[in-house]
C-alpha positions in Angstrom: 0.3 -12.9 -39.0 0.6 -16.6 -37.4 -2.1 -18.1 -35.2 -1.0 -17.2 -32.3 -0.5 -13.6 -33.0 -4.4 -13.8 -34.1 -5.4 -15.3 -31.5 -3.6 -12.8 -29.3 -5.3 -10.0 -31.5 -8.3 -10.9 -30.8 -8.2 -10.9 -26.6 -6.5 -7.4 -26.9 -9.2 -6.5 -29.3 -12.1 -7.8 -27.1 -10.7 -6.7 -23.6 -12.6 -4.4 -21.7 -11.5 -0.8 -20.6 -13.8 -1.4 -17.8 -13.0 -3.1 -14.4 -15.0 -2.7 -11.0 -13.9 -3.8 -7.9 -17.6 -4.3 -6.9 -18.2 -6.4 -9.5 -17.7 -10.1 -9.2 -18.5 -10.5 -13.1 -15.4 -8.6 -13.5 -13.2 -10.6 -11.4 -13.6 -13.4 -12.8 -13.3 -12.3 -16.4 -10.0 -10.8 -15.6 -8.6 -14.6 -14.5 -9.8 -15.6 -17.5 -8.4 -13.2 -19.4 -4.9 -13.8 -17.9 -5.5 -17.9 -18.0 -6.2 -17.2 -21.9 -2.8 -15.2 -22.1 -1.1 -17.8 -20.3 -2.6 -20.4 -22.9 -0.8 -18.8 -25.5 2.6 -20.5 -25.0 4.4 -19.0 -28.3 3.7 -15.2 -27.1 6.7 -13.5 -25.1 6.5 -12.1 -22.4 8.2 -9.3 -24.0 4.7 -8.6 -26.6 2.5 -8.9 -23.8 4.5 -6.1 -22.2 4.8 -4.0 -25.3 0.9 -4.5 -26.0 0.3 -3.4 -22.4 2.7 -0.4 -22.9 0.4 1.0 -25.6 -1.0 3.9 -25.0 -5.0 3.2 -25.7 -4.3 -0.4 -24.0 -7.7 -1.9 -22.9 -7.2 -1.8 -18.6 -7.9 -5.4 -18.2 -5.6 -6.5 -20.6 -3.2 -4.4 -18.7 -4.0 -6.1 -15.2 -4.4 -9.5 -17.1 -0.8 -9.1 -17.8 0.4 -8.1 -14.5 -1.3 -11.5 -13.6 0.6 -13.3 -16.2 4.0 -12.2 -15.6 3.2 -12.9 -12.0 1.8 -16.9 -12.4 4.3 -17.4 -14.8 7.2 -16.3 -12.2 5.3 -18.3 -9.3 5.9 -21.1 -11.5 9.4 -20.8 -11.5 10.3 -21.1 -7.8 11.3 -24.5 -6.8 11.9 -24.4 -3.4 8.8 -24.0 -1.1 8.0 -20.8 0.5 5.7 -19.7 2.8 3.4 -16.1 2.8 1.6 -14.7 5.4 -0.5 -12.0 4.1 -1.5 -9.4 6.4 -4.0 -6.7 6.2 -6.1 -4.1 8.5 -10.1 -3.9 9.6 -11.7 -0.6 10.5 -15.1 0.3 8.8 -14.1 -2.4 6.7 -18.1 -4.2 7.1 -18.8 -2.9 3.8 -16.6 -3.7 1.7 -16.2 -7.4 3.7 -20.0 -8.3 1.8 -21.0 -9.0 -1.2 -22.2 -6.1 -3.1 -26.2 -5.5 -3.1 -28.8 -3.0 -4.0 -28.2 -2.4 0.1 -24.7 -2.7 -0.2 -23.4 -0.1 -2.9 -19.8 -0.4 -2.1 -19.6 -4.6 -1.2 -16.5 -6.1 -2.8 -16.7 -9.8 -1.4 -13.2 -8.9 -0.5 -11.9 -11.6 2.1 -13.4 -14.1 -0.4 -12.3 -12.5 -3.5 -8.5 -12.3 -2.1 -9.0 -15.9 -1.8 -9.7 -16.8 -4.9 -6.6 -14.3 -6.6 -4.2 -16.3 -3.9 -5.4 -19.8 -5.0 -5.2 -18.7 -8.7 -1.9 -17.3 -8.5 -0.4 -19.8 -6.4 -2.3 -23.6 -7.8 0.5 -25.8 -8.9 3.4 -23.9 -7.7 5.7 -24.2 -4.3 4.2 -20.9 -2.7 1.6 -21.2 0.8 -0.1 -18.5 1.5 -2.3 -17.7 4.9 -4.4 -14.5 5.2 -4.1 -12.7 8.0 -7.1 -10.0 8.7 -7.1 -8.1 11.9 -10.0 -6.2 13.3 -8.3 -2.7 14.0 -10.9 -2.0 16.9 -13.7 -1.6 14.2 -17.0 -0.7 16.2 -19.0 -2.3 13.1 -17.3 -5.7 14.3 -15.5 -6.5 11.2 -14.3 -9.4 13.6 -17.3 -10.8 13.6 -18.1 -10.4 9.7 -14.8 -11.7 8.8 -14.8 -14.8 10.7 -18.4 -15.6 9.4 -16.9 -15.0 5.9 -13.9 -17.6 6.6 -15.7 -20.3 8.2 -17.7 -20.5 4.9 -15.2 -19.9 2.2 -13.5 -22.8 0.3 -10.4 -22.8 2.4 -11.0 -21.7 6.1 -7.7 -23.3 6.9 -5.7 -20.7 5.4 -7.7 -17.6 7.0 -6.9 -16.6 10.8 -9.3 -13.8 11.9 -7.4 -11.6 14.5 -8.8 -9.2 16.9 -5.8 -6.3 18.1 -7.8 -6.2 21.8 -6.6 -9.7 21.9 -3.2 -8.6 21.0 -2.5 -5.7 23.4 -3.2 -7.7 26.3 0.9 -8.4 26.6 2.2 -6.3 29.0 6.0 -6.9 26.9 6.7 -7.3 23.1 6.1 -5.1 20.2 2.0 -4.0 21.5 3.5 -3.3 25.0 2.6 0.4 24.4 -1.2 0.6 23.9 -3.2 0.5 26.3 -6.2 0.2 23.9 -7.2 -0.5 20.8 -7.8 3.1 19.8 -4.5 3.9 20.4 -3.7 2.1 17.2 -4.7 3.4 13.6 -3.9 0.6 11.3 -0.5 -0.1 12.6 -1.0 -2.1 15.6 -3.0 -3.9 13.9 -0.6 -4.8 11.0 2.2 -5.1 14.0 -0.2 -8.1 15.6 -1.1 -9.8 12.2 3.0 -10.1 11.6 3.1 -11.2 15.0 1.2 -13.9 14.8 2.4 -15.1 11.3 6.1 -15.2 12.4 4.6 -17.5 15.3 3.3 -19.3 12.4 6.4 -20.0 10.6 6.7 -17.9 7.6 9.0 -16.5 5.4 8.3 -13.5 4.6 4.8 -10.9 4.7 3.1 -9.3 2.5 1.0 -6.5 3.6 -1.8 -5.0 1.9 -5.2 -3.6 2.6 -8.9 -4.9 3.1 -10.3 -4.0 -0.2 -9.6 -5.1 -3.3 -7.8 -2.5 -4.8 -4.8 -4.7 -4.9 -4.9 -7.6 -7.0 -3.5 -10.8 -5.0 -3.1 -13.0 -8.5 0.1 -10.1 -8.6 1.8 -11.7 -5.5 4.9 -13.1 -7.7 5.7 -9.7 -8.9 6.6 -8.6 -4.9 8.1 -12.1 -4.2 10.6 -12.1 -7.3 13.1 -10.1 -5.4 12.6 -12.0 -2.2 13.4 -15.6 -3.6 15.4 -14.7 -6.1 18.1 -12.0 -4.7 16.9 -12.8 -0.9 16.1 -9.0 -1.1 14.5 -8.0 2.5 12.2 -5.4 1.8 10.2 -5.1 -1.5 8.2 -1.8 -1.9 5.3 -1.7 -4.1 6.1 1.3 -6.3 2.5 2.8 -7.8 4.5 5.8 -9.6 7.1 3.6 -11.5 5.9 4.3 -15.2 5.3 0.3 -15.8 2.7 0.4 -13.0 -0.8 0.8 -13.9 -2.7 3.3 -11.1 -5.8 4.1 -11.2 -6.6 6.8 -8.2 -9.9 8.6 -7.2 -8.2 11.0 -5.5 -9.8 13.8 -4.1 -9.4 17.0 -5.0 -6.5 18.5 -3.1 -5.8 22.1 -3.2 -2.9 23.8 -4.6 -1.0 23.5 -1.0 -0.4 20.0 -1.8 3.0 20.8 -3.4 4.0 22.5 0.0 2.9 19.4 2.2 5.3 17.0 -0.3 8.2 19.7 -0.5 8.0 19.4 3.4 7.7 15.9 3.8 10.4 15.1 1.0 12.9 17.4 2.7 12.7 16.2 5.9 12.5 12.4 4.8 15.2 12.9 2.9 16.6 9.2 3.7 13.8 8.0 2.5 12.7 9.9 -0.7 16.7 10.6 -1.7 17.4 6.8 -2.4 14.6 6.4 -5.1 11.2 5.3 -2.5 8.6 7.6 -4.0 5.7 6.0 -3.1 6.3 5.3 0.4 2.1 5.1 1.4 1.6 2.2 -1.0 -0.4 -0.5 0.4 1.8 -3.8 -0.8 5.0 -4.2 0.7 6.9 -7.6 1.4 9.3 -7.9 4.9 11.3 -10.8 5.3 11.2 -13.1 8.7 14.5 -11.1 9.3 13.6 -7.4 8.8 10.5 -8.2 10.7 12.1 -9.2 13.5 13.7 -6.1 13.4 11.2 -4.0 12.9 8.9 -5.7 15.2 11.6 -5.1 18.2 11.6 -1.7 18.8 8.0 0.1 16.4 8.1 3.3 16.5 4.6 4.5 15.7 1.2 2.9 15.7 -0.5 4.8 12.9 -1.1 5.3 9.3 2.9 6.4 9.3 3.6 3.2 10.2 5.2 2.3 6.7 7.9 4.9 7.1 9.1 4.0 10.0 9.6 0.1 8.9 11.4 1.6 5.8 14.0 3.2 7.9 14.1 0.3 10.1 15.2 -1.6 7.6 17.8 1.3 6.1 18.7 1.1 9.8 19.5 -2.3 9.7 21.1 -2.5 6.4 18.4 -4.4 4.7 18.2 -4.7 1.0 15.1 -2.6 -0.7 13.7 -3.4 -4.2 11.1 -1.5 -5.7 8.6 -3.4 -7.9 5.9 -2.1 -10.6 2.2 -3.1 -9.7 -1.6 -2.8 -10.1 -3.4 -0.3 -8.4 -7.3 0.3 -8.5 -8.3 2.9 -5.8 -11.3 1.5 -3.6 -11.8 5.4 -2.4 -15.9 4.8 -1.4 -15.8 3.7 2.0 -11.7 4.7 3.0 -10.9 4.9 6.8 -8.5 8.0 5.5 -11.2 9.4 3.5 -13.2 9.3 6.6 -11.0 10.7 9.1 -10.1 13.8 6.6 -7.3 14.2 4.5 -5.6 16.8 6.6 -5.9 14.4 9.7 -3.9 12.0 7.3 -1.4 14.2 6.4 -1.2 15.5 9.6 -0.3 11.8 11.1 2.4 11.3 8.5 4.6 14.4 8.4 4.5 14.2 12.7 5.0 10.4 12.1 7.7 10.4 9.7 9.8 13.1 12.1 9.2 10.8 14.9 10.8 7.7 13.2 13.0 9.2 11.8 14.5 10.6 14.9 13.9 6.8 16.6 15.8 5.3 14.0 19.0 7.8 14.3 18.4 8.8 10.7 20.6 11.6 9.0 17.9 13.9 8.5 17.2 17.6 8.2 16.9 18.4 11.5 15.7 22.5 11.4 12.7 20.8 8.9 11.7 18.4 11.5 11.7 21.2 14.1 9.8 23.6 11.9 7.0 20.7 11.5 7.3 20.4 15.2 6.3 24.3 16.0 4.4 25.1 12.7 1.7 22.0 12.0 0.3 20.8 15.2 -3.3 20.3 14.3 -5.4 19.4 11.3 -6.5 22.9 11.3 -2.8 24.2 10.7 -2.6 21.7 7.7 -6.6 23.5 6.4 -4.5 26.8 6.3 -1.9 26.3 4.0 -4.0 23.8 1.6 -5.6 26.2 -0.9 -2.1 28.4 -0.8 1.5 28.1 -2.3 4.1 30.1 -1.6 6.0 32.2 -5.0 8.6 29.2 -4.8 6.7 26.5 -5.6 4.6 27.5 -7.9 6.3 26.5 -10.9 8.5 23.8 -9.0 7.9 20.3 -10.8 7.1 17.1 -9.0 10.8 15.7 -9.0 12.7 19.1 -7.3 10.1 19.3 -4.4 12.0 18.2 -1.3 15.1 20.4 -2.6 16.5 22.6 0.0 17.4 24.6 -2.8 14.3 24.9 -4.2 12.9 26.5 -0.9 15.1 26.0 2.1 13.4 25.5 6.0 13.5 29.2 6.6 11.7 30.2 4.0 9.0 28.1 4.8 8.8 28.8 8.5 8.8 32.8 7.3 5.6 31.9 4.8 4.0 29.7 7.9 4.0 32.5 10.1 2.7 34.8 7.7 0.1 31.9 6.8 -0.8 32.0 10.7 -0.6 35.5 11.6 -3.5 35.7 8.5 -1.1 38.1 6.4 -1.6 35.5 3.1 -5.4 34.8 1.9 -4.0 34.0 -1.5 -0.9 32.0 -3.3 1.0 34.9 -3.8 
């Protein structure tokens, strides 16, 4: 074995299996496990990616080389380009601070975002500008992230946005809420794209407030962009090259039924290869924003379905792209409003865009959501049961009329309600 090949050895030996997004020890030993990588000029990208491939791969060395293939493609582009990164406050005062014995969950996370943008992007033709907005947050995560920007390293690059500011206009894309409760995280994102069109950029990139998206990654979701002048690039957490780590909660059995429904009836969606239509780091272009922007659809957390068929609607080019995921679950606004309430806001979401955007969809499945889940409650029913169907159905067939058609399931939800099932049989 060469040098090199030792020396590569030995940071795959000595990477960690450990990463915490509260940690800021852990932050910046990932840069400088990626800037080490990077050093080594005779590795391929192609060994990095097989080393990372391995089954008992240490996790940072995996997310160090997400990092690397991300630099090294920033430093490729040789025209300038500039991001505007967007992202949602609500209960967000938390995770906003640094972590402390009376601050569990802190993650320094404005701060920390800045530091993975100026990583990624030092030396290379890419300008970034972050773009928070305070959701109607009634812990003033206005207030905390403005504090945070005026002190951080580059306060020209962060504007703080408040959406009560926003829905002020009585025309334009906010026209429609009267207040800021009637938005739940997608006004807010609709107001942050808002004002960085105003601003001149190319294309955004939105992602949440934590930090359970590595920024340093933001070549992976531009490739497409600059290189194909792809419109819409979809962060794809269930592509087998994508490393996801997810505290999900434990859902009941009845989860298979909510995806079988929500697949069929999305169809449009979920038939051309989007499986992970939820997942927080997406990239519009000016041009499918301003078509998105002209006519939105919903205001909520199903706000990223009905951009996706805006731009199917449109004709817009859609690329899918690998990534880093690290679930930031402690302090979640959708952990907080119940995961039923979630669900709840994207299947009746998802049938109102799709019917907006003159989709080709099943239309008796939308109409059975219409009449069979109305509340939260309806949703609490059916978790803990399945019907005989889908029991053994795998992930890839649910969504297949054939599989279970809209009849059957509007017979087994009226069984459901009229309390004649207590069990999954």
């Amino acid at each position: 074995m060469n040098t090199h090949n030792d020396d590569l050895e030995k940071i795959y030996l000595a990477s960690s299996d450990q990463f915490d997004l509260t940690e800021s020890s852990h932050q910046v030993s990932l840069l400088e496990l990626a800037d080490s990588l990077l050093e080594l000029t005779h590795t391929s990208p192609a060994q990095l990616e097989a080393l990372a491939q391995k089954e008992d791969c240490p996790l940072v060395f995996k997310l160090a080389v997400k990092l690397v293939q991300s630099r090294t493609y920033l430093r490729q582009i040789t025209q300038p380009v500039k991001i505007g990164i967007v992202f949602a406050m609500w209960g967000e005062h938390n995770r906003l601070l640094e972590k402390s014995a009376a601050n569990i969950n802190g993650e320094n996370s404005l701060l920390t975002k800045v530091t993975q943008l100026n990583w990624a992007c030092k030396g290379t033709q890419v300008d970034w500008h972050l773009y928070p907005v305070d959701d109607g947050c009634p812990h003033n995560s206005f207030g905390i992230a403005s504090r945070i920007a005026d002190r951080s390293s580059d306060p020209e690059k962060i504007t703080v946005l408040n959406l009560k500011d926003g829905i002020l206009a009585k025309s334009g894309p906010l026209a429609e809420l009267n207040d800021v409760d009637d938005s739940k995280k997608g006004g807010a994102i609709i107001f942050g794209c808002m004002q960085a069109l105003e601003d001149g950029v190319d294309a955004v990139v939105y992602t949440d407030a934590d930090n359970s998206v590595h920024m340093g990654q933001l070549g992976l979701i531009l490739a497409p962009f600059v290189s194909s002048n792809t419109q819409v690039t979809l962060g794809n957490r269930k592509d087998p090259r994508s490393i996801l780590i997810k505290q999900e909660q434990r859902w009941g059995i009845g989860i298979k039924t909510l995806r079988h429904m929500q697949r069929m009836v999305g169809a449009p969606i979920f038939s051309k290869g989007i499986h992970d239509t939820q997942a927080a780091y997406k990239l519009f272009s000016r041009e499918a924003l301003q078509h998105m922007l002209a006519a939105p659809t919903v205001f909520d957390f199903s706000f990223d379905t009905d951009w996706i068929l805006a731009a199917m609607q449109h004709k817009q080019s859609i690329a899918t792209v690998p990534f880093a995921f690290i679930d930031s679950a402690a302090e979640s606004a959708s952990i907080t409003q119940g995961p039923m309430s979630t669900w709840l806001t994207l299947l009746q979401g998802l049938v109102k865009a799709l019917r907006a955007r003159d989709a080709d969809y099943n239309k008796e499945m939308a109409n059975i959501i219409d009449e069979h889940i109305q509340t939260a409650e309806d949703l609490d029913r059916i978790i803990d049961l399945l019907p005989d169907e889908l029991v053994n159905a795998k992930d890839a067939e649910l969504g297949d009329v054939q599989l279970m058609s809209p009849q059957a399931l509007a017979a087994w939800l009226t069984k459901v309600k009229a309390g004649q099932l207590t069990s999954s049989a």
